[in-house]
N, C-alpha and C positions, 0 to 999 in steps of 0.2 A: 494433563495440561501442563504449560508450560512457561512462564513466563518469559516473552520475545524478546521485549525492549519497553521501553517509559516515551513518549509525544512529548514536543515540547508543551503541546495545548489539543485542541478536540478538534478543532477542523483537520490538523495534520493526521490526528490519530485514524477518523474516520477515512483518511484519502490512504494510509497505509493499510487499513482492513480491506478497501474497494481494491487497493493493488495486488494482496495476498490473496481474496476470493476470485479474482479475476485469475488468477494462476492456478487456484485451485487447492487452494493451502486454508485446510477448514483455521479458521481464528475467529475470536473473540474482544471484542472493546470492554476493558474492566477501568474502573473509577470516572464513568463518564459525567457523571455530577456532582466529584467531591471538589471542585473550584471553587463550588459556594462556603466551604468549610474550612478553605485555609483561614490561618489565623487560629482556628482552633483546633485543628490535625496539624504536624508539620507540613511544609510546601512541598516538600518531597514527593510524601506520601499519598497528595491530592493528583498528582498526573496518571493523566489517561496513559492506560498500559494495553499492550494488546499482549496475548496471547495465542499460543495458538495449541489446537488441539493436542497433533501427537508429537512428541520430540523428535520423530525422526525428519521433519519438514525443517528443521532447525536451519541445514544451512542454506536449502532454499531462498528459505523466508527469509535469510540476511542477506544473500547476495540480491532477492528482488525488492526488499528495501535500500538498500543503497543506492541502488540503480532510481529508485522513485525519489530518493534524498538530490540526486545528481543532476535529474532531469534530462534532456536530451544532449548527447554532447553540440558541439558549438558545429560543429560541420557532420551534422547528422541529417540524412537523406530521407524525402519521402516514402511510405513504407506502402505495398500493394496489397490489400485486402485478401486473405487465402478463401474467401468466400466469394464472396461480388467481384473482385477484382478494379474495385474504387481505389483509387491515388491517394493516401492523407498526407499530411504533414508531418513531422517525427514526433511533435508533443502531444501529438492524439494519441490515444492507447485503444478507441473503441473505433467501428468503422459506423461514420456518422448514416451512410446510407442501409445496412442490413442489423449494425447494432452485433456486428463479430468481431471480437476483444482477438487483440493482437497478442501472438506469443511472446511474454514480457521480457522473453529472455534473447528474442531476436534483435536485431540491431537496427 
C-alpha cells in the first residue's frame, strides 16, 4: 500500500476513491474520522488520505485525479455511452440509463 495524496476534506476524498474504483485502481479512504480530533492531533495529520493498493497504479491514479480535480474542460463535448449508446453530458462520468462508467481517461 501506498500512500496517493491527503483531501482537502471527506466529501472530496470519498468522490476521488468513487473516480479511482471506477477506473479500476483497487484504493482505500484512511483517517476518514479524525476531523473530530483536530485540535488534539495536528490539522495535518487529521485529513482524509487515500490510498491505493499497489504502487504500480501510481501514476494512473495521479493522472485520473487531476482530471477529477479539473473537472470537464470549458468546451468539452457530450460523450456516447460504449454500452447503450445514450448521449451524456461531459460532467457525467456514469451512463445514467445502463449505469456504464465511462473510460475516465476518454475525453
Amino acid at each position: 500500500m501506498k500512500r496517493l495524496t491527503r483531501a482537502p476534506n471527506l466529501i472530496t476524498a470519498q468522490h476521488w476513491v468513487n473516480v479511482l474504483a471506477t477506473a479500476g485502481v483497487p484504493c482505500e479512504l484512511h483517517n476518514r474520522y479524525l476531523n473530530g480530533a483536530m485540535g488534539e492531533i495536528p490539522a495535518d495529520q487529521c485529513a482524509p488520505e487515500i490510498w491505493i493498493v499497489d504502487e504500480r497504479d501510481e501514476s494512473l491514479a495521479l493522472r485520473l485525479l487531476e482530471r477529477a480535480r479539473k473537472g470537464p474542460d470549458a468546451n468539452a463535448r457530450p460523450w456516447k455511452c460504449k454500452q447503450c449508446g445514450e448521449w451524456l453530458e461531459p460532467q457525467f462520468t456514469v451512463c445514467w440509463q445502463c449505469q456504464t462508467a465511462r473510460d475516465p481517461l476518454d475525453g
